[in-house]
C-alpha positions as MATLAB code, in Angstrom:
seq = 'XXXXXXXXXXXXXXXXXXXXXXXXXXXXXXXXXXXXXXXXXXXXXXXXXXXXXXXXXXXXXXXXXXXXXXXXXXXXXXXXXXXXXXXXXXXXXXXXXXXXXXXXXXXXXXXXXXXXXXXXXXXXXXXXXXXXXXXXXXXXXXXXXXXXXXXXXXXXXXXXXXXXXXXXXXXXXXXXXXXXXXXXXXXXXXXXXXXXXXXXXXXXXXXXXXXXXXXXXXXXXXXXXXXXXXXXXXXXXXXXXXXXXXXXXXXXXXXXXXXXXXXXXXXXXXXXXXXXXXXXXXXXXXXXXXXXXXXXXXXXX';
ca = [
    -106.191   27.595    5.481;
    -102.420   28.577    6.446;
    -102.497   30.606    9.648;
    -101.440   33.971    9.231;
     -99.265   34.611   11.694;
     -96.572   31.847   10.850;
     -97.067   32.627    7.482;
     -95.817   36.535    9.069;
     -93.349   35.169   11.304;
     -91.479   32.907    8.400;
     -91.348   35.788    6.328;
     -89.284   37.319    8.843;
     -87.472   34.658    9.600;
     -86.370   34.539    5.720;
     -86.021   38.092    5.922;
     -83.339   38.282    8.229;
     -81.553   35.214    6.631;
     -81.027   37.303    3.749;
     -79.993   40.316    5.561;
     -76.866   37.551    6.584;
     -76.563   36.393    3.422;
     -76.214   39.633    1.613;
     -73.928   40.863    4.078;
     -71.651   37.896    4.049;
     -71.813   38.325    0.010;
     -70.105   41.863   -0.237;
     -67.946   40.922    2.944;
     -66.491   38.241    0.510;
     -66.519   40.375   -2.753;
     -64.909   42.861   -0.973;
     -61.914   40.095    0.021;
     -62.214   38.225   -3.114;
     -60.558   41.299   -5.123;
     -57.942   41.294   -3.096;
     -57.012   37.924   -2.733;
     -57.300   37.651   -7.162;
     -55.019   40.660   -7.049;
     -52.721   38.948   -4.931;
     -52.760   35.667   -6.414;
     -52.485   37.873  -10.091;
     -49.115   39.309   -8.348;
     -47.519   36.232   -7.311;
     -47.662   34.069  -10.340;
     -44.911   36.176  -12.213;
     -42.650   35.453   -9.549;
     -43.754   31.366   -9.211;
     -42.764   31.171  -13.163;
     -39.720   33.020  -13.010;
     -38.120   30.792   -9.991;
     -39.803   27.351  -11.727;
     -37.458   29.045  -14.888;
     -34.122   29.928  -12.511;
     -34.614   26.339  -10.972;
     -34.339   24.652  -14.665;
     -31.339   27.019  -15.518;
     -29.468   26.139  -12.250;
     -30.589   22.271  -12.478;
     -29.428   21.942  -16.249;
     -26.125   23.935  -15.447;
     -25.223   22.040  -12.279;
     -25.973   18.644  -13.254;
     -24.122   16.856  -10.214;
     -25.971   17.405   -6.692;
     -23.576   16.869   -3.181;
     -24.070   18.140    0.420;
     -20.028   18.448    0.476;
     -19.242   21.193    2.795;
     -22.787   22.115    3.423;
     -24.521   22.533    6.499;
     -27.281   20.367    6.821;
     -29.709   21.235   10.403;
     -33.586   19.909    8.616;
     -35.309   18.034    6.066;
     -35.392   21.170    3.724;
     -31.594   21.611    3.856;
     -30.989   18.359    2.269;
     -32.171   19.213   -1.188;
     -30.606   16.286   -2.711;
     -32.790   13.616   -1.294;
     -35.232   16.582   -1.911;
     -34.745   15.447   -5.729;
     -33.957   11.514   -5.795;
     -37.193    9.740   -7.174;
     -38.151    6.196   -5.033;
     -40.692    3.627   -5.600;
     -43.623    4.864   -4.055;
     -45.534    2.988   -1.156;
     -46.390    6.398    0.673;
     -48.080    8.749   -0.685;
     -48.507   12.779    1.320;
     -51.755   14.248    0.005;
     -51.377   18.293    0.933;
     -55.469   18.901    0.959;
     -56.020   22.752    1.339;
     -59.665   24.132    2.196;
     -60.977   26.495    4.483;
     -61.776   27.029    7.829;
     -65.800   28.102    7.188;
     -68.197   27.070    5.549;
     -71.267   28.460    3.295;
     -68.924   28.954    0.047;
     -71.047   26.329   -1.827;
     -69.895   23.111   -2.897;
     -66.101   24.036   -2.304;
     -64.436   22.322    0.446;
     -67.053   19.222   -0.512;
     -65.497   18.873   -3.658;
     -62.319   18.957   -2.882;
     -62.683   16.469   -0.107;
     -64.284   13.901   -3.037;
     -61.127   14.545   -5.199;
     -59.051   13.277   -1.858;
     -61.148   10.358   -0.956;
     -60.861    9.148   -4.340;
     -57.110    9.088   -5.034;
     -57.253    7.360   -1.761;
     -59.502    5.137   -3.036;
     -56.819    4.510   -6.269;
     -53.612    4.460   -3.788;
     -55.184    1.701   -1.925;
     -56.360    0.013   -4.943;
     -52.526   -0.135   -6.322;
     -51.697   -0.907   -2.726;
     -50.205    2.829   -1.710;
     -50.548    3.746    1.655;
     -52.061    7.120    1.869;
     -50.914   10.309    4.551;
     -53.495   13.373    4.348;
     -51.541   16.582    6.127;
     -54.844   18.351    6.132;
     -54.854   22.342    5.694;
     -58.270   24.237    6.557;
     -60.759   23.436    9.415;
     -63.199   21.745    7.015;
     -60.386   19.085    5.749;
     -59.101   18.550    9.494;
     -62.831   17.860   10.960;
     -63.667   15.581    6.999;
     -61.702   13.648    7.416;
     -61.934   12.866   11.174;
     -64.842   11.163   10.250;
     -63.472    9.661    7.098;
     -63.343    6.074    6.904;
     -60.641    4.509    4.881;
     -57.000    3.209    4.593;
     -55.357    6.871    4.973;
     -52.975    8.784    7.977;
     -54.127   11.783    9.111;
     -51.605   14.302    9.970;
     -51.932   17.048   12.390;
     -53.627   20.138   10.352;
     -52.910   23.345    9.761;
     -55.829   25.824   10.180;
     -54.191   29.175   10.593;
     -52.977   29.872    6.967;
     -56.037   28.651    5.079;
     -57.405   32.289    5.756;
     -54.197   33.866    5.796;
     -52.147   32.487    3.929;
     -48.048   33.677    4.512;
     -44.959   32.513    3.347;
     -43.746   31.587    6.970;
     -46.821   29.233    7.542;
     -46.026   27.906    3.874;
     -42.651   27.201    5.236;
     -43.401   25.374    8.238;
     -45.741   23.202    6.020;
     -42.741   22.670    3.822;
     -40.181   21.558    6.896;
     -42.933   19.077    8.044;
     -43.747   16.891    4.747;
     -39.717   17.624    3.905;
     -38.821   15.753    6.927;
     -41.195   13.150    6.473;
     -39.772   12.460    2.801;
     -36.008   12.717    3.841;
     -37.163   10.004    6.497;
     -38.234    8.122    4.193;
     -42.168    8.180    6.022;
     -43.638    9.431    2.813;
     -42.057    8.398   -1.166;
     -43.902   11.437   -2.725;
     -46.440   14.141   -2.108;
     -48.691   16.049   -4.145;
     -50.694   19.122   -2.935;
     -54.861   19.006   -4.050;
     -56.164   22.280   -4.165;
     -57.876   25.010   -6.601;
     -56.694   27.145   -9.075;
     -58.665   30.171   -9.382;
     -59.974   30.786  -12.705;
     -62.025   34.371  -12.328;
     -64.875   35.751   -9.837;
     -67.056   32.876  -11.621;
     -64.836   29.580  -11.583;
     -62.218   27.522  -11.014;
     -60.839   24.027  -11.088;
     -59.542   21.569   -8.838;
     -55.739   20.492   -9.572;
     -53.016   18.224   -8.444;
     -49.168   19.448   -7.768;
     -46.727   17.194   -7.605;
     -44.027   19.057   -5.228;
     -41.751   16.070   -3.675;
     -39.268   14.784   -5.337;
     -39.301   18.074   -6.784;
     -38.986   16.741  -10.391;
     -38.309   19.691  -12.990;
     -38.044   19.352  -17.097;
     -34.743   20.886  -17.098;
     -34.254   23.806  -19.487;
     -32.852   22.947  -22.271;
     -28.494   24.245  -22.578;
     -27.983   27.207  -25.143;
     -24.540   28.210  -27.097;
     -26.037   31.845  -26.431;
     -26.864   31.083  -22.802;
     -25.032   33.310  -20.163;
     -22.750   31.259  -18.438;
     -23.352   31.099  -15.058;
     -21.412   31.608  -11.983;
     -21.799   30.626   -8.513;
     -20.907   32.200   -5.285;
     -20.217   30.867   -2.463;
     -20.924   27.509   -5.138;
     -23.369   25.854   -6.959;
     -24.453   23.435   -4.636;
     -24.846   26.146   -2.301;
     -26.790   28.192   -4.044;
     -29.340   25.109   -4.621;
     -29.478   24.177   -0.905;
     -31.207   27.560   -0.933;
     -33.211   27.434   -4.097;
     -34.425   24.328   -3.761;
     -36.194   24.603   -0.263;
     -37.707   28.066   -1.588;
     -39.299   26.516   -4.726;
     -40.558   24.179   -2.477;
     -42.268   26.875   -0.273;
     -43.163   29.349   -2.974;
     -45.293   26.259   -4.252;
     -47.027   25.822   -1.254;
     -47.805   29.313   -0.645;
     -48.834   29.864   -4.297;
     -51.479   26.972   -4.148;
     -52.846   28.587   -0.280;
     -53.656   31.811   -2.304;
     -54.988   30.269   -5.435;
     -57.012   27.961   -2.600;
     -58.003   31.326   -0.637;
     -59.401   33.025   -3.705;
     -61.315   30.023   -5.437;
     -62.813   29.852   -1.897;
     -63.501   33.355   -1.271;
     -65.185   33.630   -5.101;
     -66.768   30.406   -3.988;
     -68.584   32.204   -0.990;
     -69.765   35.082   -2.976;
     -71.214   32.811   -5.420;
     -73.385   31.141   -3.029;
     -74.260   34.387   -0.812;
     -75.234   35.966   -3.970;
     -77.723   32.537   -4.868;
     -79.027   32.243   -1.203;
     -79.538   35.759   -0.978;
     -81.794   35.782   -4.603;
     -83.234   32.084   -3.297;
     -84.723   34.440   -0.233;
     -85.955   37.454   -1.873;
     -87.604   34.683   -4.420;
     -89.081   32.958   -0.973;
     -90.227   36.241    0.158;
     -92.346   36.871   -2.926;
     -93.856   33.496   -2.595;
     -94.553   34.222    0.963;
     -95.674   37.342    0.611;
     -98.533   36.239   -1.897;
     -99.788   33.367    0.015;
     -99.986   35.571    2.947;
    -102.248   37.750    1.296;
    -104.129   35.220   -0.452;
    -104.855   34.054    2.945;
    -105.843   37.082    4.247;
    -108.000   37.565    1.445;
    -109.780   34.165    2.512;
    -109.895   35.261    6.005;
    -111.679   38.954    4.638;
    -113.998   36.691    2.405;
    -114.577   34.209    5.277;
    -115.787   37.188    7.589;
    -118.290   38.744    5.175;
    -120.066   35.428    4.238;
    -120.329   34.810    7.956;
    -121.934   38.254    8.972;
    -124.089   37.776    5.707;
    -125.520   34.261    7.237;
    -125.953   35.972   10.252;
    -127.569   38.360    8.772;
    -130.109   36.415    6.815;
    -130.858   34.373    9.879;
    -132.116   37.013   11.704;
];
C-alpha cells in the first residue's frame, strides 16, 4: 500500500513545480508580445533596404575603394561582395541563454551539427561563431571537425543593433582575411505565438538578385559618390541582417517557452489529479484496514 505521507509530500512537491511553471508561462507571454511586435516592426524596414541595396547594386555596377577610407573588415565592401571557392564555411548559430523553452535550442543545434556533418563530407572546414549560452556550452562538448569561435551571449536576450554590429565586424574580418569563404546565419523565423521554422541566411558574400533597370526608373544620384554611399550601405545590410534574425531568434524562443510552461504547467495539474486520487484511495484502504482490524478484535474477545 503507498504510504501516505510521500504520496502528500509529492503532491506538494508537484504543486509548487507548477506554481514555477505557470509563472514562468505569463512571464514569457507577457515578453513574447513584445518581442512579435518588434520583430512585426522591423521587417518593413529589412525589405525596403534588401530593395535600396538592388537599386544601388544594379545602378552602380562597377565596385572600387578609390578614395575611400578603409579602417575594418566592414569598410571594405567590395571583398564584402566577391564570391570564392569555398573551403571555410562561418555558421552564425543563434539560441538562447536559458533553457525550459522546449525543444528549441536542441533543434537548432541538430540543424548545425548536420551541415557540419555535409561540410565535412564535401571536405569544408566548418567555423561555428556561437550566439546564446546554450550554443556556446553545445557545442563545447560537441565532437566533430568544426572551430568554435568565441560566443556572444549578451544579445541573444537583448538583442541591439550595436551587438549586431560587433557580430558583423568579427565574421567581416574573418572573410576579408580570407579565414572564412562564406557564412550563413542558422536561426528561426517566427511564424505566430504557436510556430516557427528553422532557416538558413546566406549573408557573406552578400550576394543580391539585382533589381532589374527601368526606362521609368528615377535616375539616381550620388553624393559624396556612389561608391561611397555603398561603403555605407553595404556594412548596414549586413548588420540589419544580423539583428533581424536575433529578434526573429528571440521571439521563436520566447513563444517557444510559453509553449512548454503552458504543457508542463497542464502535465502538473494532470499529475495532481492522479495524485490526489491515489492518495485517497489509499486512505480509504488505510480507513478500511482499521475497521476490519477493530472488528477481529472485536470478535476475539
Amino acid at each position: 500500500m503507498p504510504n501516505l505521507k510521500d504520496i502528500k509530500s509529492r503532491i506538494g512537491s508537484v504543486q509548487n513545480t507548477k506554481k514555477i511553471t505557470k509563472a514562468m508561462k505569463m512571464v514569457a507571454a507577457a515578453k513574447v508580445k513584445k518581442a512579435e511586435n518588434t520583430v512585426k516592426a522591423a521587417r518593413p524596414f529589412s525589405d525596403e533596404l534588401l530593395n535600396l541595396t538592388r537599386k544601388m547594386l544594379a545602378t552602380v555596377g562597377d565596385f572600387s575603394l578609390n578614395g575611400l577610407k578603409v579602417e575594418r573588415g566592414l569598410d571594405n565592401y567590395p571583398a564584402l561582395l566577391t564570391r570564392r571557392e569555398v573551403k571555410s564555411e562561418g555558421l552564425l548559430v543563434i539560441t538562447s541563454n536559458k533553457g525550459l523553452a522546449g525543444a528549441y535550442n536542441a533543434n537548432i543545434i541538430k540543424a548545425t551539427l548536420k551541415r557540419i556533418k555535409e561540410n565535412a563530407e564535401k571536405g569544408i572546414n566548418t567555423v561555428v561563431y556561437p550566439v546564446g549560452q546554450k550554443a556556446i556550452s553545445g557545442f563545447k562538448h560537441k565532437a566533430g571537425k568544426f572551430e568554435l569561435r568565441e560566443g556572444y551571449s549578451a544579445v541573444a536576450n537583448d538583442p541591439t543593433a550595436t551587438g549586431a554590429n560587433l557580430i558583423a565586424e568579427d565574421i567581416a574580418n574573418d572573410f576579408v582575411a580570407g579565414k572564412i569563404d562564406k557564412i550563413d546565419i542558422i536561426t528561426t523565423h517566427f511564424n505566430n505565438m504557436m510556430s516557427y521554422n528553422i532557416v538558413d541566411w546566406e549573408i557573406l558574400p552578400v550576394e543580391i538578385e539585382k533589381a532589374e533597370h527601368h526606362e521609368l526608373d528615377p535616375v539616381m544620384e550620388f553624393d559624396p559618390s556612389a561608391n561611397g554611399v555603398l561603403q555605407q550601405l553595404v556594412p548596414m545590410f549586413i548588420t540589419n541582417s544580423i539583428y533581424q534574425a536575433l529578434l526573429e531568434a528571440n521571439a521563436s524562443e520566447l513563444a517557444s517557452r510559453m509553449t512548454a510552461m503552458s504543457a508542463a504547467s497542464n502535465n502538473a495539474e494532470e499529475m495532481i489529479t492522479t495524485l490526489t486520487i491515489d492518495y485517497n484511495k489509499a486512505r480509504q484502504a488505510a480507513i478500511t484496514q482499521e475497521l476490519v482490524e477493530i472488528v477481529s478484535g472485536a470478535s476475539a474477545i
